[in-house]
Steps between C-alpha positions, in 0.01 A plus 500: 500500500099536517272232406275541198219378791623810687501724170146394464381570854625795503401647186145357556500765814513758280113465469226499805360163435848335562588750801155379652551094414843524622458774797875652391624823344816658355658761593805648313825712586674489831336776687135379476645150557665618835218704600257193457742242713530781788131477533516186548314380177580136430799394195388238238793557278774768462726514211767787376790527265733638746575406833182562770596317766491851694130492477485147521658193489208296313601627164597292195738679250308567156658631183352779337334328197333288753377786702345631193319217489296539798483846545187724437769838437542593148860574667565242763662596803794292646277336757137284521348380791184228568287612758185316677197711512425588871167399677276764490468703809109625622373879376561739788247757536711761659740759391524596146427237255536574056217340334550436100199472279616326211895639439605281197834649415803312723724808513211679698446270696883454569556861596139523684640238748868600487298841577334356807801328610659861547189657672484286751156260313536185627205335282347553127147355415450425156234407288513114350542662173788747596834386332663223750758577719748286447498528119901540484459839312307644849742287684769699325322878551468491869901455553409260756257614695263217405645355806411795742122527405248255511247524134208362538247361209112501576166626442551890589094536562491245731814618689426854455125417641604319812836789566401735735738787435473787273526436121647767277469422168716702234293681236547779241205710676565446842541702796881660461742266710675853646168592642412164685636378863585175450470193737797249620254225469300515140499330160656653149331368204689562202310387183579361127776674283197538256188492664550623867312316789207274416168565623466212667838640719346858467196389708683443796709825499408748772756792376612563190853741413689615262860621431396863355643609102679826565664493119370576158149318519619395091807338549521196779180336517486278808797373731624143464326289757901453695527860471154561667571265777809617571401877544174350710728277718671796559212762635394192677810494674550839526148569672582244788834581544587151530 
């Protein structure tokens, strides 16, 4: 049986200020909970409705009412893990690095790590004001690849400023992507669902793309920010060959 002390931790992590006073997370459904205790992320709390003692032993049988409770799903899953928030590890300036200028929607920024996770990405630079990444709705969109890349939250002038690789910043008038040879070491700046890349960011950028419309110049009118990384992760990838 949980603890209504427990019910109100964990419920309080379903906003940043709590997830910052307490340094823990959640994490729901057995995959992303399995993924996160194979890299070696550190357990607070584990509790399920069925038997998980195949992913771990530390789990305390819940029923489903009380998993409702505590979980941020509209639909719970059967599982719901505690997590401690891992130490920060220092900005590398080498190989490619995705910088995000104020992305405020979680699923975004969910599939733009889960996105990085797959190419190979180790580490995502965000703007303060970029949604956090252990909001348990981002949590949920990168399928557990929050615990394969490192995110990073700073100011992106004075990182970009001190970087000394190329920066590539994503635009709607760029250069086309398909025409540019692309660097293994260099910076992706993807911008605001809304507003694109800030000025401030903009200053620093010393190439900017874009991902070409080939369709009906009425119908789509820009690419979802995921979407855009994606296909730029891609040609990124695909003009290294590694």
């Amino acid at each position: 049986m949980i603890s209504k002390n427990e019910i109100k931790l964990i419920t309080g992590l379903h906003q940043k200020k709590y997830r910052n006073k307490h340094g823990l997370f959640i994490a729901e459904g057995p995959k992303i909970i399995q993924d996160l205790l194979a890299a070696g992320l550190e357990l607070y709390a584990y509790f399920a409705t069925e038997d998980a003692s195949a992913i771990s032993k530390e789990f305390e049988r819940i029923t489903p009412a009380e998993l409702k409770k505590i979980s941020a799903l509209a639909t719970p899953n059967t599982q719901l893990a505690v997590f401690n928030i891992p130490k920060p590890q220092s900005i590398q300036d080498t190989g490619l690095t995705v910088v995000l200028d104020a992305v405020r929607d979680p699923g975004n920024l969910g599939t733009i790590i889960r996105l990085c996770d797959w190419f190979g990405v180790t580490q995502v630079v965000c703007s303060p004001d970029t949604v956090d990444c252990y909001n348990p709705k981002v949590v949920q969109a990168t399928m557990g690849s929050i615990a394969r890349v490192d995110v990073h939250y700073c100011e992106l002038s004075e990182f970009l400023n001190t970087s000394h690789v190329p920066k590539y910043a994503a635009v709607m008038d760029g250069t086309s992507v398909y025409e540019e040879s692309l660097p293994g070491d260099a910076i992706l700046i993807m911008g605001n669902e809304a507003n694109g890349i800030s000025s401030e960011v903009q200053s620093t950028v010393t190439h900017e793309i874009t991902i070409p419309h080939f369709g009906n110049p009425d119908t789509a009118e820009s690419l979802n920010v995921a979407t855009a990384t994606g296909i730029l992760l891609n040609e990124f990838r695909r003009s290294t060959g590694k």
